[in-house]
PADOTOR-933521 format. One line per 2 residues: number of its first residue (from 1); their letters; for each residue x, y, z of C-alpha. Coordinates in nm, 4 decimals. Each point is the difference from the previous one (the first is absolute). Last residue first. Example, Ala and Ser with C-alpha at 12.3 -4.5 7.8 and 13.67 -1.06 7.14 Angstrom:
BEGIN
2	sa	1.3670/-0.1060/0.7140 | -0.1370/-0.3440/0.0660
REM end
This chain:
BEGIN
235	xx	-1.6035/3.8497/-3.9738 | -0.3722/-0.2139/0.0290
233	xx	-0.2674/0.0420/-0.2883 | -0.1943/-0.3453/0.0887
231	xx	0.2902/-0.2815/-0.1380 | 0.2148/0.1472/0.1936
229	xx	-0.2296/-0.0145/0.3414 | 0.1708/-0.2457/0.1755
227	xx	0.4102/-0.0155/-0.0813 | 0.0724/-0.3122/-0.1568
225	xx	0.1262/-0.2856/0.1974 | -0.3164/-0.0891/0.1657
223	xx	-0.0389/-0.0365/0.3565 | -0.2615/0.1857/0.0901
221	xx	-0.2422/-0.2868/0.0594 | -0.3116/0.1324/-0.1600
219	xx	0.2251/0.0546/-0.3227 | 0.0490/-0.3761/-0.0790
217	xx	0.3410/-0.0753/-0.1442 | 0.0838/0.0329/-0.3189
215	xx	0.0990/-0.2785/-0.2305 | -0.3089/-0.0348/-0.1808
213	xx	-0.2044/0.3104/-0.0235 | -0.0307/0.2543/0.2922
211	xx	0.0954/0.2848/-0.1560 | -0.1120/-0.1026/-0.3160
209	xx	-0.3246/-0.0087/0.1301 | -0.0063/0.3926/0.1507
207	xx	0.1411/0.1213/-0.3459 | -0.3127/-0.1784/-0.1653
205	xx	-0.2288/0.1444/0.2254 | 0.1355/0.3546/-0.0232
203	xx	-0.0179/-0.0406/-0.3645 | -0.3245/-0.1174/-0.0495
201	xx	-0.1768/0.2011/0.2255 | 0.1435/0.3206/-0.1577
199	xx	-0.0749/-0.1259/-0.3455 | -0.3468/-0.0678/0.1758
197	xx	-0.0651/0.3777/0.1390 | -0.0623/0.0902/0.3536
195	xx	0.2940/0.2857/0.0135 | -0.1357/0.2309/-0.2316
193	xx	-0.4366/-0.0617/0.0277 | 0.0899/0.0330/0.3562
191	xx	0.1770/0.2714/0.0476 | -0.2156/0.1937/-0.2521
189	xx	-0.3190/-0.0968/0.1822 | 0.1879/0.1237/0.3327
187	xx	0.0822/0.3016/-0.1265 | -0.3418/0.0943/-0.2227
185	xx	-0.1753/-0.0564/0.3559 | 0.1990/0.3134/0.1309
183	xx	-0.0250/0.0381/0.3915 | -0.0942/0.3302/0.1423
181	xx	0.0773/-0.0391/0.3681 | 0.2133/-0.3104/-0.0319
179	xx	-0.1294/-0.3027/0.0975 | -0.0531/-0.1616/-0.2933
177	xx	0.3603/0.0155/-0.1002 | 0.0921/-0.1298/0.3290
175	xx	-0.2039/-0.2681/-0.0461 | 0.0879/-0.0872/-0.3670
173	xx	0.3074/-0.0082/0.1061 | -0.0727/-0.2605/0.2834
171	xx	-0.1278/-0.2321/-0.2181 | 0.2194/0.0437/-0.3034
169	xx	0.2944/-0.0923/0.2310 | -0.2112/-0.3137/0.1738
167	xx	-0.0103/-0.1204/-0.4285 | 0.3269/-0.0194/-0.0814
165	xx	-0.1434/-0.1589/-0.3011 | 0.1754/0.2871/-0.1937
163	xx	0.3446/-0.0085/0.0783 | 0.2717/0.2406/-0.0779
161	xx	-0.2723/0.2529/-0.1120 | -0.2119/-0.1061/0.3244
159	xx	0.3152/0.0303/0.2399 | 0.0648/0.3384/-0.1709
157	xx	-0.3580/0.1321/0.0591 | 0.0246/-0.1528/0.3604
155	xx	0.2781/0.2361/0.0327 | -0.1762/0.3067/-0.1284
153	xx	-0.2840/-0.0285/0.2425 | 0.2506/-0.0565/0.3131
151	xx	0.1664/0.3218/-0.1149 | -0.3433/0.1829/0.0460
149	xx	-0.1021/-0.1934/0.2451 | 0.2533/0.0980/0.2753
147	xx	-0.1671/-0.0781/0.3348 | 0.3497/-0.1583/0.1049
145	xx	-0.1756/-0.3306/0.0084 | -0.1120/0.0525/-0.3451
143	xx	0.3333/0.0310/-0.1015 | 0.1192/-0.3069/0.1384
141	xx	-0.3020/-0.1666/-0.2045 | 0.1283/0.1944/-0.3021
139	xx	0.3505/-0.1639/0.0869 | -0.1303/-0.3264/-0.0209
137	xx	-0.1567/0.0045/-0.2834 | 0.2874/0.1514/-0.1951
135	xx	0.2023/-0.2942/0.1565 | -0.2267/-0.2752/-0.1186
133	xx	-0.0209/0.1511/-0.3557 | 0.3880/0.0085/-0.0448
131	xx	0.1526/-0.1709/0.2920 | 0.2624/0.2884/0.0830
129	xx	-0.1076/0.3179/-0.0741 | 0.1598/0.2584/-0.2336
127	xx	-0.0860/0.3325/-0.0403 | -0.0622/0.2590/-0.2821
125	xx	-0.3313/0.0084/-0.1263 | -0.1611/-0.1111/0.3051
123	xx	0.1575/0.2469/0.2103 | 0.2745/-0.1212/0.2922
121	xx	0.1486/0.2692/0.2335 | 0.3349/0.0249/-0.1071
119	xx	0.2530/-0.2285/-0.1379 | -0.1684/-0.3153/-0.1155
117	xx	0.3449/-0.1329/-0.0747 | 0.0124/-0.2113/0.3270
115	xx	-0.3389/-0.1802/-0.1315 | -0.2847/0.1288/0.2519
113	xx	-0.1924/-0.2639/0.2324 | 0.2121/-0.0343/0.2715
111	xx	-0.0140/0.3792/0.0350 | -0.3812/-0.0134/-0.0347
109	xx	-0.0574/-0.2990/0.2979 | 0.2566/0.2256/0.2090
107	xx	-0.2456/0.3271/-0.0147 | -0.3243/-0.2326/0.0369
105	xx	0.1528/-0.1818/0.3234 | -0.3354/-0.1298/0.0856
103	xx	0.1315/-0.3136/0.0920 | -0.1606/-0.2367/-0.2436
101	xx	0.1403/0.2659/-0.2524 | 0.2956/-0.0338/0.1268
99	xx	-0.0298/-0.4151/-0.0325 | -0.1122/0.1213/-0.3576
97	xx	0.2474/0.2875/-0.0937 | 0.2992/-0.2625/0.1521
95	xx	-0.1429/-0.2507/-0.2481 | -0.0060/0.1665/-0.3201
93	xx	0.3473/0.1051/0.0985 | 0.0895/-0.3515/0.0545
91	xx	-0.1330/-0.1076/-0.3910 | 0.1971/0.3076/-0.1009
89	xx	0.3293/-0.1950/0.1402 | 0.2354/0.2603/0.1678
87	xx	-0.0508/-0.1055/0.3746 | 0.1082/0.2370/0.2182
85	xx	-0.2282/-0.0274/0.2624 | -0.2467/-0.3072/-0.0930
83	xx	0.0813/-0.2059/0.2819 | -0.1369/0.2608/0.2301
81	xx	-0.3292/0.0232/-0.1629 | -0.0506/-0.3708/0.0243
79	xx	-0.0111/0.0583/0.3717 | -0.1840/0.2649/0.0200
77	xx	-0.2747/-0.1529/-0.2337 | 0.0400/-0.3191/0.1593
75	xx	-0.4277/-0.1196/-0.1306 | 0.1837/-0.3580/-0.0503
73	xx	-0.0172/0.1141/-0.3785 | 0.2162/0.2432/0.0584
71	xx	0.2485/-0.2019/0.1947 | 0.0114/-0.2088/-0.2679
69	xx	0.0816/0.2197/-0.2455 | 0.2393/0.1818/0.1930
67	xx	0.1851/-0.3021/0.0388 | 0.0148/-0.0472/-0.3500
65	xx	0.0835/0.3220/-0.0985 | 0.3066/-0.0744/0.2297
63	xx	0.0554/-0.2889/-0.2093 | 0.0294/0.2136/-0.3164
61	xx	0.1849/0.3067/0.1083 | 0.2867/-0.2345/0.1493
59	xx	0.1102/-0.2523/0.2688 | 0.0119/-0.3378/-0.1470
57	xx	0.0119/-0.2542/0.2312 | -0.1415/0.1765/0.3320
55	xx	-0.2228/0.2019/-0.2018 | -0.1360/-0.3900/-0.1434
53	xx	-0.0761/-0.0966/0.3390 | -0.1507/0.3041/0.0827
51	xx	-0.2296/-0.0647/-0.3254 | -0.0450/-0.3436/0.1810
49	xx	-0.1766/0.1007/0.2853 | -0.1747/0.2991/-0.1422
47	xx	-0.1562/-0.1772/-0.2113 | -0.0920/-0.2685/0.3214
45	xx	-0.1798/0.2793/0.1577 | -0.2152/0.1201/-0.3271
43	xx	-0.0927/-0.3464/-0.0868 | -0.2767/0.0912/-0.2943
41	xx	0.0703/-0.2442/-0.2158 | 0.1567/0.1790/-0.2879
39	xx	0.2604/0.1696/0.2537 | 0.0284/-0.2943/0.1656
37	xx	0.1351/-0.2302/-0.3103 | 0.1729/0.3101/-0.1468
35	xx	0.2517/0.0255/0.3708 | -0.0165/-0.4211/-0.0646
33	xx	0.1411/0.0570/-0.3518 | 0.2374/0.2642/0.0955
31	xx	0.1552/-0.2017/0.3222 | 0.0525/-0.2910/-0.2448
29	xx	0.1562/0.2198/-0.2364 | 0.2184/0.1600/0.2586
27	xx	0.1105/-0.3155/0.1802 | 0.1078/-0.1652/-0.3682
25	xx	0.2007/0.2734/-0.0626 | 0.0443/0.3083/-0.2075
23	xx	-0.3914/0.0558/0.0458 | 0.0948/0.3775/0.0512
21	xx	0.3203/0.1109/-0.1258 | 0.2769/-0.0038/0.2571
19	xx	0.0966/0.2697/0.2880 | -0.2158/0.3030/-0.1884
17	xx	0.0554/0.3114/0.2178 | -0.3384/0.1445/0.1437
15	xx	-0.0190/-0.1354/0.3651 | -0.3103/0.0880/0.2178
13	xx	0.1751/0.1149/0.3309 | -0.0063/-0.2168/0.2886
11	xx	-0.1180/-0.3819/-0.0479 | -0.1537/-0.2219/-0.2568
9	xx	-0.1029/-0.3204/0.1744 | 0.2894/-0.2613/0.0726
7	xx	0.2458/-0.1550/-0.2130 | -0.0326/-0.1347/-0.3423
5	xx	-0.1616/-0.3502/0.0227 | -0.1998/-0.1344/0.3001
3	xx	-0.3002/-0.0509/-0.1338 | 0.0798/-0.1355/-0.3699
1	x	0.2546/-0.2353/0.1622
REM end
């Protein structure tokens, strides 16, 4: 049965080598459609459930997102944290830099959130971020917690010129900006007037709904086969 399928609950070390492709059998797809069931739902606990189940099956990146996904959720920040070690998936990376953001782990949260060929200390010119818009956001916000607002201000510029209705990342530039001793009001008309523009709009909109046209599945659940964020500027 559904329930008592694939072995225990995940256990030891999170595994990273592919045993058979995910929803390979008819366990795994069952497993995946109640795991997307309690996801949309709201069923934290019982996510987690069956994404262990589906570990269990079909240990690999993917199902150990999963878990992590669910544990997240579930308000498991250390927990889903620990699940995420290793992982190469940029949608896991994302992750890891929000349960250690959760954490206050600001150094961590901006390693998980640099692509490997970053290189150096990241410049908004030059690095590369994983989850586009999302990500840029989130690193300014790690910046800000590392009383950096200089950097922070250039990285919600990016997030804005990846993706202008980000609108929290206009918000809190504009405060920093403001805040400055002698702030310029010709910057932040000029950000604005640039990045708030309806061909910008339009595309960014029209990227984010083919993303999630037929045949993809819903981005609030995480589970979608594309990588989150691609469609928004994302390495």
């Amino acid at each position: 049965g559904l329930i008592s399928a694939g072995g225990g609950a995940h256990r030891g070390l999170p595994v990273r080598l592919m045993v058979r492709p995910l929803e390979s059998s008819p366990f795994a797809r069952e497993a995946r459609a109640a795991f997307e069931y309690s996801i949309s739902n709201f069923l934290w606990k019982q996510a987690v459930f069956y994404a262990e189940r589906l570990v269990a099956e079909c240990p690999c990146d993917e199902t150990t997102y999963l878990v992590a996904l669910a544990y997240f959720h579930n308000q498991e920040h250390q927990r889903s944290r620990w699940h995420l070690q290793g992982n190469r998936l940029h949608e896991a990376r994302y992750l890891l830099a929000q349960c250690c953001f959760a954490l206050q782990l600001w150094e961590e949260a901006e390693d998980a959130l640099l692509a490997p060929s970053s290189g150096m200390y990241p410049s908004a010119s030059s690095a590369e971020v994983v989850n586009g818009a999302s990500g840029w956001y989130l690193l300014a916000q790690v910046k800000e917690k590392q009383a950096n607002p200089a950097q922070a201000v250039e990285y919600y510029a990016k997030c804005l010129e990846l993706c202008p209705f980000m609108w929290e990342a206009y918000d809190r530039w504009s405060w920093l900006i403001l805040g400055t001793p002698s702030p310029s009001r010709s910057s932040t008309s000029g950000m604005a007037s640039s990045t708030f523009t309806d061909d910008k709009f339009a595309q960014s909109f029209a990227n984010l709904l083919g993303a999630s046209g037929p045949g993809a599945s819903p981005a609030a659940n995480g589970t979608q086969q594309q990588r989150p964020g691609a469609e928004l500027g994302a390495p």
